[in-house]
C-alpha positions as CSV (number, residue, x, y, z in Angstrom):
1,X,-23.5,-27.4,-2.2
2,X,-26.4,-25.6,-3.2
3,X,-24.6,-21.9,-2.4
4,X,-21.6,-23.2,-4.4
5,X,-24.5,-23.8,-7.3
6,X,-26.6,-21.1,-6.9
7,X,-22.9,-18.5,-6.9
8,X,-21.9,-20.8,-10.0
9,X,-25.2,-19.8,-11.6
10,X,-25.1,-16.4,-11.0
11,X,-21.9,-15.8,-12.6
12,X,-23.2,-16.7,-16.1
13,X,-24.8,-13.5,-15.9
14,X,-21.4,-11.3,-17.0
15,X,-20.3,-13.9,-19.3
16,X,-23.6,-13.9,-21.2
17,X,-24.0,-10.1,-21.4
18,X,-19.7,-10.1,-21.9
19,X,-20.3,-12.3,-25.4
20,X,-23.3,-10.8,-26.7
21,X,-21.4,-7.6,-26.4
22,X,-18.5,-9.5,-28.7
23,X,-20.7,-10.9,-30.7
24,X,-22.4,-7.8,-31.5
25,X,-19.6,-5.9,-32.1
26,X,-18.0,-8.7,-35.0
27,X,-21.3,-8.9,-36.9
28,X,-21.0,-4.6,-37.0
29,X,-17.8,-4.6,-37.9
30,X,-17.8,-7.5,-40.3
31,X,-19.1,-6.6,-44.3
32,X,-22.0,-7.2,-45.4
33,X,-25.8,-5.6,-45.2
34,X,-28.4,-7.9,-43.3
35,X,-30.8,-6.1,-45.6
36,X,-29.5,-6.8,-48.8
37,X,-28.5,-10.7,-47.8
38,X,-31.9,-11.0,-46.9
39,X,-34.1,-9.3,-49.8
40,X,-31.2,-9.8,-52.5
41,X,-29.7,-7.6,-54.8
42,X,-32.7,-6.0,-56.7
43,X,-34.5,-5.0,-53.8
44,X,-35.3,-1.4,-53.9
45,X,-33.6,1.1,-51.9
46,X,-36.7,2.2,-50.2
47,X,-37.6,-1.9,-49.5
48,X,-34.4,-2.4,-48.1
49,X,-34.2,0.9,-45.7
50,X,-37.8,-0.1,-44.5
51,X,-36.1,-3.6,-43.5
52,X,-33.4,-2.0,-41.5
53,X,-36.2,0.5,-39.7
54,X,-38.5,-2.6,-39.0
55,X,-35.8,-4.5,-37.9
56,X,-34.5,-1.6,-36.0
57,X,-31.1,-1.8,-38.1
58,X,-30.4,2.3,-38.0
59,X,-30.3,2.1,-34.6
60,X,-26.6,3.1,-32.7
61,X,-24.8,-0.4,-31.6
62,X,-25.4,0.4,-27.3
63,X,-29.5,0.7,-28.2
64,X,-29.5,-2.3,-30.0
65,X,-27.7,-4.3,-27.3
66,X,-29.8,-2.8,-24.5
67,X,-32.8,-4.0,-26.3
68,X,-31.9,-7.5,-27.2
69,X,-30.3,-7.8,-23.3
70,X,-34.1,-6.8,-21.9
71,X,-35.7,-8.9,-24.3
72,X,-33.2,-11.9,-23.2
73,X,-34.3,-11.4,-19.7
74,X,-37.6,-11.8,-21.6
75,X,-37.3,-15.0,-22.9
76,X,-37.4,-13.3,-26.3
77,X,-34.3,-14.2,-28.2
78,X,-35.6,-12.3,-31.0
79,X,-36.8,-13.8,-34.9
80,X,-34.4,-14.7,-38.3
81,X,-34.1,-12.0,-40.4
82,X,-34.3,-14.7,-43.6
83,X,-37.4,-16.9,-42.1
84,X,-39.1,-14.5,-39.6
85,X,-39.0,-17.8,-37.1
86,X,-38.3,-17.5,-33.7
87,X,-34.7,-17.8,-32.9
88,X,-35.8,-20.5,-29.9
89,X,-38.3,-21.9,-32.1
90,X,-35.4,-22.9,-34.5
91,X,-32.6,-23.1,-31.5
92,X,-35.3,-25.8,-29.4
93,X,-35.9,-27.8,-33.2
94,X,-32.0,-28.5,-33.8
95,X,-31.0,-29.1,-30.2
96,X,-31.7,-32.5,-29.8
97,X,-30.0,-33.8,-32.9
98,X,-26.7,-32.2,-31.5
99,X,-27.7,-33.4,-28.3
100,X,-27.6,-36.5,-29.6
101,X,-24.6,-36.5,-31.5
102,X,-22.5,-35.4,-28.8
103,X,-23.8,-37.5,-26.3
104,X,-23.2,-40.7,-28.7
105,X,-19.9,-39.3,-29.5
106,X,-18.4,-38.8,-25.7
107,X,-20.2,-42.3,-24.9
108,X,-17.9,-44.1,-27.8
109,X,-14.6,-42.3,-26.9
110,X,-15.4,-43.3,-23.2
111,X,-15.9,-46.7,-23.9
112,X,-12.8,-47.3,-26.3
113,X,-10.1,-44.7,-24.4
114,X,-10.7,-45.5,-20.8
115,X,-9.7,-49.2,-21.6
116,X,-7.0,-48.4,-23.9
117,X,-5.3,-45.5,-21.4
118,X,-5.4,-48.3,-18.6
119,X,-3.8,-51.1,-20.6
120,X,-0.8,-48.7,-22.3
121,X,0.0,-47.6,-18.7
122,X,-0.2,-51.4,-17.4
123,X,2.5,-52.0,-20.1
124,X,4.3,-49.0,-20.4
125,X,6.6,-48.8,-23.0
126,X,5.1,-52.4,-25.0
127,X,4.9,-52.5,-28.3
128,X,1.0,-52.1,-27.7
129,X,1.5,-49.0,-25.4
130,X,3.9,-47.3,-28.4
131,X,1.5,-48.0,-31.1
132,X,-1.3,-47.0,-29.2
133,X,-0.4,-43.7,-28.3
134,X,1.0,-43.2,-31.8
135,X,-2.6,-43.7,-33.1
136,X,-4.0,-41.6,-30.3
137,X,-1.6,-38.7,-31.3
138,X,-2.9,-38.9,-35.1
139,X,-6.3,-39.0,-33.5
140,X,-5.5,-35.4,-31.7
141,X,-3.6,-33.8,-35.1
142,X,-6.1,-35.2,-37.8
143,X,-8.6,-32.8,-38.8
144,X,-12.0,-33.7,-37.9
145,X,-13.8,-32.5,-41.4
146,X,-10.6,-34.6,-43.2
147,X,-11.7,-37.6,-41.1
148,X,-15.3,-36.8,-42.0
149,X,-14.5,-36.9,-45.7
150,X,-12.3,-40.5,-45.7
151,X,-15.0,-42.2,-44.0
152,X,-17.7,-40.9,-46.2
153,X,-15.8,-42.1,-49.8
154,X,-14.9,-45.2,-47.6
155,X,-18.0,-46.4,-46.4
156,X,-20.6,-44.6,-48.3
157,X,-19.4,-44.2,-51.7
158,X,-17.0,-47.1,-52.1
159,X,-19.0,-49.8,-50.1
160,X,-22.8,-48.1,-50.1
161,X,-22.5,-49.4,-46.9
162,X,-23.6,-46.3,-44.9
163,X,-25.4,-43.3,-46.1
164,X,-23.0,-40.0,-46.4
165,X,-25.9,-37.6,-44.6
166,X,-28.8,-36.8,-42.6
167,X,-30.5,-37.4,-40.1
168,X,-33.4,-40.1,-38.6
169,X,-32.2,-43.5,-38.4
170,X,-29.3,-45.6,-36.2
171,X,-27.4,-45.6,-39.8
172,X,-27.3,-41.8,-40.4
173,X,-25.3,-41.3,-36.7
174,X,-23.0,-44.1,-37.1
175,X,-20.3,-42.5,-39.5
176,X,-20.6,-38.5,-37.9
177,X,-20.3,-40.4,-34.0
178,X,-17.0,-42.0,-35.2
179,X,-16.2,-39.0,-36.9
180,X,-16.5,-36.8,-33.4
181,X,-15.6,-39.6,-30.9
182,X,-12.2,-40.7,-33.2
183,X,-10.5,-36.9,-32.1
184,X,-12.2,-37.3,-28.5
185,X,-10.7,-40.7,-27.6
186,X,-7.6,-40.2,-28.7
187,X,-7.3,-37.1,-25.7
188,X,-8.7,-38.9,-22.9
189,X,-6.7,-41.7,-24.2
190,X,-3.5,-40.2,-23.7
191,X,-4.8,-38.4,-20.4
192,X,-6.1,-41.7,-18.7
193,X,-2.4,-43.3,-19.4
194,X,-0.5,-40.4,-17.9
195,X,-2.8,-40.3,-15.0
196,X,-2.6,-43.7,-14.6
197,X,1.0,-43.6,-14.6
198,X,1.2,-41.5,-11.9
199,X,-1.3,-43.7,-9.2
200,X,1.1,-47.0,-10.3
201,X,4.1,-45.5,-8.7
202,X,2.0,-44.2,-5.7
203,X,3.2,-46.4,-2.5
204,X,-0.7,-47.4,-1.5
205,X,-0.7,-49.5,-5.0
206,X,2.4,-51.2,-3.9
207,X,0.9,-51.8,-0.3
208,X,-1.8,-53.4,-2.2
209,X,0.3,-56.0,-4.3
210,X,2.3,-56.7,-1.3
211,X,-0.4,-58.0,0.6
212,X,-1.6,-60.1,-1.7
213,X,-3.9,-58.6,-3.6
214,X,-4.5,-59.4,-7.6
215,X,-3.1,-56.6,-10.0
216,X,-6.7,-56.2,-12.0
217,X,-7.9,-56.3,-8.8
218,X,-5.3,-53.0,-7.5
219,X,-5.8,-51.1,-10.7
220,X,-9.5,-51.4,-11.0
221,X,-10.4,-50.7,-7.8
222,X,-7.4,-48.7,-6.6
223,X,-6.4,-47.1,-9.5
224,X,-9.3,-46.0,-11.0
225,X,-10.6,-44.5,-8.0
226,X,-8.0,-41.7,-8.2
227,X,-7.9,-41.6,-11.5
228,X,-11.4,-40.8,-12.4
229,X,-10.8,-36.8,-12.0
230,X,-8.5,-36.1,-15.1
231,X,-11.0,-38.3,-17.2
232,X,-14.5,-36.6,-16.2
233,X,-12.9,-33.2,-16.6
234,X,-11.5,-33.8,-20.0
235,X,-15.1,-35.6,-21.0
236,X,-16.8,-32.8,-20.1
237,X,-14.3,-30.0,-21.5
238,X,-15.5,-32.0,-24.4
239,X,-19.2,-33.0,-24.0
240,X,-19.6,-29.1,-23.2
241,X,-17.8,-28.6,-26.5
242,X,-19.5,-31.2,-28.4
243,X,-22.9,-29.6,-26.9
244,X,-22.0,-26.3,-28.3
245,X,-21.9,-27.9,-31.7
246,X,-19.6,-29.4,-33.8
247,X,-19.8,-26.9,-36.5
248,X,-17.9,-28.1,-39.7
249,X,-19.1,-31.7,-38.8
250,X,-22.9,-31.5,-38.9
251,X,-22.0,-29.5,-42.4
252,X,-19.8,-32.0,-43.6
253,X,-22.9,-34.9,-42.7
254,X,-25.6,-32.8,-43.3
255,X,-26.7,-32.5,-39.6
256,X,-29.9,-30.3,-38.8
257,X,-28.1,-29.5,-35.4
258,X,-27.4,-25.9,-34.0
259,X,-23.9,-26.0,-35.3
260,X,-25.0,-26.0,-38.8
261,X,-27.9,-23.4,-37.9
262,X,-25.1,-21.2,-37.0
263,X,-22.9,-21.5,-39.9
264,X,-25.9,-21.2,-42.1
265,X,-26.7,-18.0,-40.1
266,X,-23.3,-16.7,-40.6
267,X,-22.9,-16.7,-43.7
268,X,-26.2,-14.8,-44.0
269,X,-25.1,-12.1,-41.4
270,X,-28.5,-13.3,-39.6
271,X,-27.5,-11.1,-36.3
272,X,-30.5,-12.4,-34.1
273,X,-29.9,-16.4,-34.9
274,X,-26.0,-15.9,-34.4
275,X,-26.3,-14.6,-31.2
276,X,-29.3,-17.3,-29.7
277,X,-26.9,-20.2,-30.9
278,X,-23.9,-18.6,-29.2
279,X,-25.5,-17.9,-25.7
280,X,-27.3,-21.5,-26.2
281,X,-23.3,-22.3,-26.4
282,X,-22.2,-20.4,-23.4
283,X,-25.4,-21.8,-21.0
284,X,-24.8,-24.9,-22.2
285,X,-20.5,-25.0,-21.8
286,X,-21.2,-23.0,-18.0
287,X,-23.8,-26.0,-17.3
288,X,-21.9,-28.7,-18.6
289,X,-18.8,-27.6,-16.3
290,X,-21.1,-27.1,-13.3
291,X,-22.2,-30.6,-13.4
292,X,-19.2,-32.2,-13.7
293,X,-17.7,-30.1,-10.8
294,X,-20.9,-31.7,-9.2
295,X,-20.1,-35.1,-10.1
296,X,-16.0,-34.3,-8.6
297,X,-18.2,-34.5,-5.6
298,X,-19.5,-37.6,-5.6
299,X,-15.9,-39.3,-6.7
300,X,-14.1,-37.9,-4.5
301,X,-15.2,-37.0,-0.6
302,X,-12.8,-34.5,-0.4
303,X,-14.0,-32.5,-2.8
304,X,-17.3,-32.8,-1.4
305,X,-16.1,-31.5,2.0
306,X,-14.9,-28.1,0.6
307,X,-18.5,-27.1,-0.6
308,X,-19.8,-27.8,2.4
């Protein structure tokens, strides 16, 4: 196990030096001067060519990655053009409130999909099982930021019953968690149905029935034994996801998470904060997928006997 973590580790290596390469490359090629976004449009022309020296701007694209790769291995993930912050400083501020969003989010679409996946496969083809999936296949199409903006008129401009943004209290997470969880549920919804479709017609569920033994009792314990693979790897496709931040989301609701660091960042062509939030992203994704190829492990022993 710990090989199979320790080679698991050691292949983020590539992939982080693969994407800062890409993400180097887009902000070169994409218009725009860093200088000028950042001192405005009356800056001199000597202010702004002593920004792009300090900054070491000038500089041909393979120096500049070099240096920011040595500096990563550093610690050093460089400071904002626009604030002169830290780029960890800022990155370490605004993880937790994404952090917590995801983790509120996965937690709701657990606790309403699992139950509803397992009851549309129990009655397969009910009038409960249709409807269900119906709502679960609007959940995948609808737009996440559309979602965002109904429940916001609804319940914070219409009924004042929840405020529309920010960030501190139970109140302010409520509307951006359903928001998140709402497109989430609906896919392990839909996955936990078809898996459990599958271990119905298995033969070892009907050896079960035949001997007696209740039908909550065969799908709970029986059922959701084998079924608990498809679920954790679509929750954590999706926690990793969620993690990585939700980008339009915490801008729709106003949430200080890394997401909407990132877009704020793009928008000013702030190269060093663009790339800490997208290798935050990548470690965070590789991690996320570690430990749930971890937890496979510990639900099913077979699994656990191929690391060894």
């Amino acid at each position: 196990m710990y090989k199979y973590i320790l080679k698991r580790l050691l292949t983020l290596i590539p992939v982080i030096l693969g994407v800062i390469l890409i993400i180097f490359l887009i902000m070169d090629l994409t218009p725009g001067d860093p200088a000028r976004l950042v001192l405005g449009n009356m800056a001199s022309e000597e202010a702004l060519e002593s920004f792009r020296q300090e900054q070491g701007l000038n500089d041909p694209l393979p120096i500049r990655y070099g240096r920011y790769v040595l500096n990563i291995c550093r610690g050093d993930l460089g400071a904002s053009y626009k604030t002169g912050r830290s780029v960890l400083t800022e990155l370490l501020d605004r993880f937790p409130a994404s952090m917590l969003l995801a983790a509120s989010s996965i937690m709701f679409a657990l606790v309403i999909s699992v139950p509803l996946g397992i009851v549309s496969a129990v009655k397969q083809n009910s009038i409960f099982d249709n409807v269900s999936m119906v709502v679960a296949l609007l959940g995948i199409a609808m737009p996440a930021f559309w979602l965002g903006l109904i429940v916001i008129i609804a319940f914070s401009l219409n009924l004042n019953w929840l405020p529309s943004g920010g960030y501190g209290t139970f109140k302010h997470l409520i509307l951006p968690t359903f928001t998140v969880g709402a497109s989430c549920a609906a896919n392990i919804a839909r996955i936990t149905r078809s898996s459990m479709l599958e271990i119905i017609r298995q033969d070892y569920m009907r050896t079960a029935r035949a001997k007696g033994v209740s039908k909550m009792t065969v799908i709970l314990h029986h059922g959701m034994r084998n079924c608990w693979i498809p679920i954790i790897t679509v929750a954590g496709l999706q926690f990793g996801t969620l993690l990585g931040g939700i980008v339009i989301i915490e801008n729709v609701f106003a949430w200080p998470g890394v997401g909407n660091f990132l877009l704020t960042s793009i928008t000013s062509k702030d190269t060093p904060c663009v790339l800490g939030a997208i290798v935050l992203f990548t470690v965070v994704f590789s991690v996320v997928n570690l430990v749930v190829d971890i937890i496979y492990a510990f639900v099913d022993p077979r699994i656990k006997a191929q690391y060894k």
